[in-house]
C-alpha positions in Angstrom: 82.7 -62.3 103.4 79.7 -64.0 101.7 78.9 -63.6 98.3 77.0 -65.0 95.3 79.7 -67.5 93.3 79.4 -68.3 89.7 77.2 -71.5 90.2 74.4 -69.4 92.0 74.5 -67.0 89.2 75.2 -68.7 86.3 77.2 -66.8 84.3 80.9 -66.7 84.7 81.7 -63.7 86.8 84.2 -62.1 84.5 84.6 -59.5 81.8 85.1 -60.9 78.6 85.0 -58.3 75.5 84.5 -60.6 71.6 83.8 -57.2 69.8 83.7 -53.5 70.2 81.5 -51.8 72.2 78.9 -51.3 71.2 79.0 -54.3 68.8 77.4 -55.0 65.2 74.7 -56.8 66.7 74.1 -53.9 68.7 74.0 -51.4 66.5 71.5 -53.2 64.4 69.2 -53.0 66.8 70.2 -49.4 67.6 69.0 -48.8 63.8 65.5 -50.2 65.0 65.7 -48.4 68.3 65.9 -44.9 66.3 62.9 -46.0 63.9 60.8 -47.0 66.8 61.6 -45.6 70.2 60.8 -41.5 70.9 64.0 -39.6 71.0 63.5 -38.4 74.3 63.9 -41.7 76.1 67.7 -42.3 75.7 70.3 -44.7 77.0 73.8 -44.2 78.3 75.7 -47.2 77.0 73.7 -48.7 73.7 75.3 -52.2 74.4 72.2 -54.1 74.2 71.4 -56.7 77.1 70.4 -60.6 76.3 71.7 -61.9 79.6 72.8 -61.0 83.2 73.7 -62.6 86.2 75.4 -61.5 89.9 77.2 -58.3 88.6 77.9 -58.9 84.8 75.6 -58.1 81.8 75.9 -60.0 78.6 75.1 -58.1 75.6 73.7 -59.1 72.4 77.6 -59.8 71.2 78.2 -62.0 73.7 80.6 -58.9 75.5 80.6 -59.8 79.4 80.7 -56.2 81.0 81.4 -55.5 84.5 77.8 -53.6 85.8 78.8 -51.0 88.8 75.1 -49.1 87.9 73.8 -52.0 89.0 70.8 -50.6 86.5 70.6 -47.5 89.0 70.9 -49.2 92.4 68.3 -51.9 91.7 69.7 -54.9 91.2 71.1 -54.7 94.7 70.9 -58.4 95.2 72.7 -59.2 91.8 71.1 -59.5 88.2 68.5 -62.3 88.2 69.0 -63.2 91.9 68.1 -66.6 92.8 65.8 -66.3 95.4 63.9 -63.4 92.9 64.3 -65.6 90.2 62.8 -68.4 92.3 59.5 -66.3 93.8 58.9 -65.1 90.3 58.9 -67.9 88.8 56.5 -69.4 91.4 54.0 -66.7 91.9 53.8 -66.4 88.0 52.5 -69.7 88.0 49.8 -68.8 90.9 48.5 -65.3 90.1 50.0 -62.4 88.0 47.3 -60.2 88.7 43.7 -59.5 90.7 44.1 -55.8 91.6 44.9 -55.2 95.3 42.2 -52.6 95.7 39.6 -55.2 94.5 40.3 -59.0 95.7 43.8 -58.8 97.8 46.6 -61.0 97.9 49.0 -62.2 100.5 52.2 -60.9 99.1 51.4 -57.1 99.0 50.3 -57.6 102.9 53.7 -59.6 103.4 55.8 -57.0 101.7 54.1 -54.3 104.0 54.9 -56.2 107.5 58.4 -56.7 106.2 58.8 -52.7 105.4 56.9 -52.0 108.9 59.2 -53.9 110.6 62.7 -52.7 108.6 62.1 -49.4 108.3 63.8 -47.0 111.1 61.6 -46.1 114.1 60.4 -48.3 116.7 56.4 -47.5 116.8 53.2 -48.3 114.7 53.5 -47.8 110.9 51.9 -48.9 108.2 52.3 -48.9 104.3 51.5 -48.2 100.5 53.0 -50.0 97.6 53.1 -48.5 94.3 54.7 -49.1 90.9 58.1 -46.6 90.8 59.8 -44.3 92.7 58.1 -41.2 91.4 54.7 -42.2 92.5 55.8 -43.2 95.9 57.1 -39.7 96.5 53.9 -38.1 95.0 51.9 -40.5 97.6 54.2 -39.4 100.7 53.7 -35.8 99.3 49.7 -36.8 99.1 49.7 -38.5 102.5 51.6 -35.1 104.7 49.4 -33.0 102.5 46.3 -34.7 104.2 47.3 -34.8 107.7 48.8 -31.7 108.0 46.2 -29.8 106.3 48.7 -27.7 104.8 50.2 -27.4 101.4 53.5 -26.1 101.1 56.3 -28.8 100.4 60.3 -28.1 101.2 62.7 -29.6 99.0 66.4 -28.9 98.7 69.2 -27.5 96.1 70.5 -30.4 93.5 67.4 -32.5 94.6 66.0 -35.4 92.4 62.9 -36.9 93.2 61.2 -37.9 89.7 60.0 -37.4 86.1 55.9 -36.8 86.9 54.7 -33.1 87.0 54.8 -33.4 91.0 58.3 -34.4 91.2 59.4 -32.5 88.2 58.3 -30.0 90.7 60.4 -31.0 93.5 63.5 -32.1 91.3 66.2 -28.9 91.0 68.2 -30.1 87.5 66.3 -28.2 84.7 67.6 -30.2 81.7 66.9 -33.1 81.2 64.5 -33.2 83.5 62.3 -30.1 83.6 63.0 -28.0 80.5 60.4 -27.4 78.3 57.7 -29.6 80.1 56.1 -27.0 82.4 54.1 -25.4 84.3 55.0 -27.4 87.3 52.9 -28.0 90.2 52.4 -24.7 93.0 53.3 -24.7 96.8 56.9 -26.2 96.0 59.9 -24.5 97.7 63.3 -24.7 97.6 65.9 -24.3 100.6 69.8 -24.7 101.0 71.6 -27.9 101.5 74.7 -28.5 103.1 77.2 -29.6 100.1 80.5 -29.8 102.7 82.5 -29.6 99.4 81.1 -26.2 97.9 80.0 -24.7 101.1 82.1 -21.5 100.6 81.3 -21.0 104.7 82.8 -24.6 105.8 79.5 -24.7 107.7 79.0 -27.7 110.2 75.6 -30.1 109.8 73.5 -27.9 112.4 74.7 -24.7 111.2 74.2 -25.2 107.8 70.5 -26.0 108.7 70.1 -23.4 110.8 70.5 -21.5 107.6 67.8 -23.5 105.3 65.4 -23.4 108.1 66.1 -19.6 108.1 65.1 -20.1 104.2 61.8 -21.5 104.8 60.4 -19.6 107.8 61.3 -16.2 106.0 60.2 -17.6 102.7 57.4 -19.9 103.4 56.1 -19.7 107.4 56.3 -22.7 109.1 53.0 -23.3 110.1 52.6 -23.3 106.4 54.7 -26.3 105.6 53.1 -29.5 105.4 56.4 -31.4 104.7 60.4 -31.7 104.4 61.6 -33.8 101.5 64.8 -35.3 101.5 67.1 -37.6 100.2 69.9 -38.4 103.1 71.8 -39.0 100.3 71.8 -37.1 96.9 71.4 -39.7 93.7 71.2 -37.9 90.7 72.1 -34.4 92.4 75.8 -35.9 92.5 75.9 -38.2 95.7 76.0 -35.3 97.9 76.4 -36.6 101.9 75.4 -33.8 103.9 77.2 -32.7 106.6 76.7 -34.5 110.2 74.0 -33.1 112.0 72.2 -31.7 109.2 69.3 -34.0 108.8 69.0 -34.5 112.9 68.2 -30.7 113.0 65.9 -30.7 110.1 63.9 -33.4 111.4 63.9 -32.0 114.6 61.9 -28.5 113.4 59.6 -30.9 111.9 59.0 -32.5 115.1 58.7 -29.0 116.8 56.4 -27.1 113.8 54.2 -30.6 113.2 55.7 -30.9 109.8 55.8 -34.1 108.5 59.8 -35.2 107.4 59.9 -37.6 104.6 62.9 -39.4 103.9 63.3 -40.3 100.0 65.7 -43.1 100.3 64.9 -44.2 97.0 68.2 -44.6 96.0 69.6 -45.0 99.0 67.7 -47.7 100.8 67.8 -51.8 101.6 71.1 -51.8 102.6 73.2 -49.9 99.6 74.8 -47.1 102.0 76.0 -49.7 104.7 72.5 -49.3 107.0 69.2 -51.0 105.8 68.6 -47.4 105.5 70.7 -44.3 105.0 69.1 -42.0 107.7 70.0 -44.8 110.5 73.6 -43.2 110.1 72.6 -39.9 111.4 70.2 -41.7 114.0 67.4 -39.9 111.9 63.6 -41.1 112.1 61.5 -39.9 109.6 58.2 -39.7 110.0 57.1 -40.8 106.2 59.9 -43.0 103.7 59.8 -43.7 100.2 61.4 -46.3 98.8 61.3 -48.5 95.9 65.0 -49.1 93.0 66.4 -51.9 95.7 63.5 -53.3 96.9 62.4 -55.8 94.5 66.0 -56.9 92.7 64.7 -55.6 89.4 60.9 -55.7 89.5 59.3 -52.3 89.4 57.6 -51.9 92.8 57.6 -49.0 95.6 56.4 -47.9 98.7 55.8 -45.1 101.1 56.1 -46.5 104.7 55.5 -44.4 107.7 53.7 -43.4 111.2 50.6 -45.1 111.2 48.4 -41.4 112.6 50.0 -40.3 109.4 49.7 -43.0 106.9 46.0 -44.2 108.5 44.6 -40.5 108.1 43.7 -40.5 104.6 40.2 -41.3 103.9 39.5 -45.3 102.5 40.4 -45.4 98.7 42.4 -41.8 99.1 45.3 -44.2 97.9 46.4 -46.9 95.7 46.7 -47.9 91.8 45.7 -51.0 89.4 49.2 -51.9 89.2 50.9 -51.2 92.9 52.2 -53.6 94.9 51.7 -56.2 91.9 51.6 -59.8 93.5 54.7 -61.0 91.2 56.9 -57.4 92.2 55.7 -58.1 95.7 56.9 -61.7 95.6 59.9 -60.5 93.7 60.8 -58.0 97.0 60.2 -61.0 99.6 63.1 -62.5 97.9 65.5 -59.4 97.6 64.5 -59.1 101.3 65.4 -62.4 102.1 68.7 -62.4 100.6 69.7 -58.8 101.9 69.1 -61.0 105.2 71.1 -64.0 104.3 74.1 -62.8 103.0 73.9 -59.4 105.3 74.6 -56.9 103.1 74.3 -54.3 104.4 78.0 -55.3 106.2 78.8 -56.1 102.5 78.4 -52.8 101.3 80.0 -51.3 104.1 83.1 -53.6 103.2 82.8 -52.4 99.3 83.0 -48.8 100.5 86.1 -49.6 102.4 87.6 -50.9 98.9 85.9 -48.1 96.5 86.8 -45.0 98.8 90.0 -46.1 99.7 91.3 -46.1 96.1 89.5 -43.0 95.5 91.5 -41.4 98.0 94.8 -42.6 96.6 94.0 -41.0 93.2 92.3 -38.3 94.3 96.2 -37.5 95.8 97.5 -38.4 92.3 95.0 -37.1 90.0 95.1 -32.7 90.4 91.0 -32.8 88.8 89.4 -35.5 91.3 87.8 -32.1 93.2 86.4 -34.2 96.0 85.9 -38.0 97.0 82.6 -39.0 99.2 79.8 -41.4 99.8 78.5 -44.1 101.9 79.1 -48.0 101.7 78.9 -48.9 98.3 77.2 -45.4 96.9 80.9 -43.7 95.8 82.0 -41.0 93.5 83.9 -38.7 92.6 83.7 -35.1 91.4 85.7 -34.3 88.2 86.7 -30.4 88.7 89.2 -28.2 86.8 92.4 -28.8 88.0 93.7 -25.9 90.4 89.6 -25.0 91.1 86.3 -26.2 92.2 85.4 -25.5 88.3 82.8 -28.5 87.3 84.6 -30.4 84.5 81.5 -32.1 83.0 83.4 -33.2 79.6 86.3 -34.8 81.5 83.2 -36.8 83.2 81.8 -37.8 80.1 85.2 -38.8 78.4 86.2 -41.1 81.6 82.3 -42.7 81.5 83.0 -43.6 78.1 86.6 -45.3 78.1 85.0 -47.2 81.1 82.1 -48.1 78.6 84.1 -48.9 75.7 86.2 -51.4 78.0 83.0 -53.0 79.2 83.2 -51.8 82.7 79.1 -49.6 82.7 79.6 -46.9 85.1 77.5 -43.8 85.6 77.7 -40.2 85.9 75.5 -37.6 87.8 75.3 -34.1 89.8 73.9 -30.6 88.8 76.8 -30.1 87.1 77.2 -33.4 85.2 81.0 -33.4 87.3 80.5 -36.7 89.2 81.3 -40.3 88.6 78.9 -42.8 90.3 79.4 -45.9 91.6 76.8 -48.7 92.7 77.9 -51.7 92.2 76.0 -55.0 92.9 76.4 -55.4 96.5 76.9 -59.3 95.8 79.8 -58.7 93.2 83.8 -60.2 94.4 86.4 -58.7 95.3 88.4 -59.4 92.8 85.7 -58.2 89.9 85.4 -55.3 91.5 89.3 -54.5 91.7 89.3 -55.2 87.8 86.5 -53.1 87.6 88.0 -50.1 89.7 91.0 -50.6 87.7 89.9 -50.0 84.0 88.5 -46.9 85.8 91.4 -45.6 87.5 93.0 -45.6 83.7 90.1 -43.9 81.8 90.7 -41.2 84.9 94.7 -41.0 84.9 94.3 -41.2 80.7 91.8 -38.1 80.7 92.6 -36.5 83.9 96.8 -37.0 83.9 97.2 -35.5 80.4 96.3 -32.0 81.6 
C-alpha cells in the first residue's frame, strides 16, 4: 500500500511529546488568544501549531502529535502535501488574484473540468467554486431554488450543513450552532432520518424513507419542494450511515416529484469514505453536490457541481463571489486531485477502515459503553452510551477526547448528543502511526469506560 514516507513530508512521522500538553509556549499565546480573539470562536485542543507534515502537527513546544482530525477531513492528502505545496508555491509566484467574475483564469476552469468529470453521474454538468462549505450549500440551495421555481427545502434530523443564516437554517444542533443567533431563514423543513442504531422500529433503508417522505408530503406538499438536502454521511450530526436503500429511495421521489436531490458531501467527499464520493456506495446520483473540506489539501475552496439544465438555468451573474475559486486554492485543489490519483486513495481509506473498525469492534465487545461502532473507509466512530442503555454519555466523550489530547494523539468528537468519537485521519498516514494512534485511544476508552 502506497503512502507518503518521511522524506516526502519532512517531518519525522512520529509522536514525540518534550512537554505537557498544552505546553508553556502554548499557553503564552493562549494568554494573547483570550485578549484578542472573540470568545465565541473556540478551539478544541489549544496546542498551538508551528509545523505539520503527512499526519503529525508540531506545536509551538516542539510536541509531535498524531492528527486523526486531519483539521476536519481537509488535509486529506497529508499536512503540507507536496504536490499542494508545489502548485502553491508556483501559482503564488504567477497570480494571487484577478477576480474570476472580471478577468478569468485557467485554474478555476481546470478545477471545474476535473469536478465535472469526478463527480458521480455520467451526463453534462457543469460547476461553481466558492470559498467554504457553507456557501456552497447556500449556492446549491440558490441554484434548485431557481430551476424549480419553488421554495421549500428538506433537510434531515442531526443535520449539519453550516454557520451562515441559511445553513444555520438547515443545521438541526441548536447549541453551538443556532442558539441565540436567530430568526433563521423561512421555507426550511425538517424530516426523519434513518439512524439504524436508535431506530426504535429496526426500520430497513426504503422503509425508513417511506416514512420521511410521508413527513414531507403531509407536512410540506411535494410539488412544493424545490429540494432534498443531504449528507450520505452525517459529520457533525455524529457520523450517522443511513440505512441501505435510504438515499436510493429519497432520490428516486426527487426524480419522480422534479425535486432537485443535493448531495452535501462536504465532509464526506474526494475519496475519505472509500469512493471518490460517498453516495457512489449506494449507487446514488444526485442531481446537485457540494463539496469543498478535501478538495484543496488545506486551502479554503468549494464547489457546487451538478446537472448542467440545473446548474446553466440561473441567469448570467446569478452566482459567484470576489474570492471563489481563488486561482492559488484552485491550483492548490489540482494538486490534492492529482495525488488522490497517484497514490489511489480512495483504496487507502478503504484499507484504513478495515484497520479503524476492526479494532472498534473488538472493544466495542470489551468496553459495556461503546453503544454502537459505524462508518465508512476512513470516517469511523464510536458512540459513547451509558453502559446497560442507549443513554448518550457526552462526558465520558469528553474525558476520552482529552486523555487522547493530553497524550498528543488530536482526535474529535461530534453528534447531537456530543456521544461520538470521530475519526479522520490523513488518508496518507502508516500503518504503524496509526496503530500507535488507535492505541493511546483504546486506553483513554478502557481508562474512562472500564472503570464503570
Amino acid at each position: 500500500m502506497t503512502v507518503l514516507d518521511e522524506t516526502d513530508t519532512g517531518l519525522p512521522q512520529r509522536r514525540e511529546l518534550v512537554t505537557e500538553i498544552p505546553g508553556p509556549r502554548s499557553l503564552a499565546i493562549h494568554e494573547r488568544r483570550l485578549r484578542a480573539v472573540a470568545t465565541g470562536v473556540s478551539s478544541t485542543l489549544p496546542a498551538y501549531i508551528e509545523t505539520a507534515s503527512g499526519s503529525i502537527l508540531r506545536d509551538v513546544d516542539g510536541n509531535s502529535l498524531i492528527d486523526l482530525g486531519s483539521g476536519i477531513a481537509v488535509t486529506s492528502v497529508g499536512h503540507t502535501a507536496p504536490r499542494v505545496v508545489e502548485a502553491v508555491r508556483d501559482q503564488v509566484g504567477h497570480l494571487i488574484h484577478s477576480c474570476f467574475m472580471v478577468t478569468p483564469y485557467e485554474p478555476y476552469v481546470a478545477v471545474a473540468e476535473a469536478l465535472n468529470e469526478l463527480t458521480p453521474g455520467d451526463f453534462d454538468k457543469t460547476t461553481a467554486l466558492f470559498n467554504s462549505g457553507a456557501e456552497a450549500v447556500e449556492n446549491a440551495v440558490k441554484i434548485a431554488r431557481h430551476h424549480t421555481r419553488r421554495s421549500a427545502v428538506v433537510v434531515f434530523d442531526h443535520a449539519y450543513h453550516g454557520r451562515t443564516n441559511l445553513t444555520m437554517a438547515l443545521t438541526a444542533k441548536n447549541m453551538p450552532y443556532k442558539h441565540g443567533f436567530g430568526p433563521f431563514a423561512p421555507e426550511i423543513y425538517r424530516a426523519s432520518l434513518s439512524y439504524p442504531y436508535r431506530d426504535p422500529h429496526g426500520l430497513s433503508g426504503r422503509d425508513a424513507a417511506v416514512r420521511s417522505l410521508a413527513e414531507v408530503e403531509s407536512q410540506v406538499g411535494a410539488a412544493n419542494v424545490a429540494c432534498v438536502l443531504i449528507e450520505p454521511i452525517q459529520g457533525e450530526g455524529g457520523f450517522i450511515v443511513p440505512a441501505p436503500g435510504f438515499l436510493a429511495a429519497i432520490a428516486e421521489w426527487c426524480a419522480h416529484h422534479g425535486a432537485v436531490f443535493i448531495a452535501d458531501e462536504i465532509q464526506t467527499g474526494f475519496c475519505r469514505t472509500g469512493a471518490w464520493f460517498a453516495c457512489e456506495h449506494e449507487g446514488v446520483v444526485p442531481d446537485l453536490i457540494t463539496t469543498a473540506k478535501g478538495i484543496a489539501g488545506g486551502m479554503p475552496l468549494a464547489a457546487v457541481t451538478g446537472r448542467a439544465e440545473i446548474m446553466n438555468s440561473v441567469h448570467e451573474g446569478g452566482l459567484g463571489g470576489t474570492y471563489g475559486g481563488n486561482p492559488v486554492a484552485a491550483a492548490a485543489a489540482l494538486g490534492s486531485i492529482a495525488t488522490m490519483r497517484e497514490l489511489d486513495l480512495a483504496d487507502r481509506a478503504r484499507h484504513l477502515g478495515e484497520i479503524i473498525l476492526g479494532r472498534f469492534d473488538e472493544l466495542a465487545g470489551e468496553l459495556a459503553g461503546i453503544g454502537d461502532v459505524r462508518g465508512r473507509g476512513a470516517m469511523c466512530a464510536l458512540e459513547l452510551v451509558v453502559p446497560g442503555t442507549t443513554d448518550p454519555d457526552p462526558v465520558a466523550t469528553k474525558r476520552v477526547a482529552a486523555l487522547c489530547h493530553q497524550q498528543g494523539v488530536v482526535v474529535l468528537t461530534c453528534g447531537t448528543y456530543g456521544n461520538v468519537v470521530r475519526l479522520l485521519p490523513p488518508l496518507v498516514i502508516g500503518d504503524d502511526l496509526l496503530d500507535e494512534g488507535l492505541g493511546v485511544l483504546e486506553g483513554a476508552l478502557r481508562e474512562v469506560l472500564g472503570s464503570r
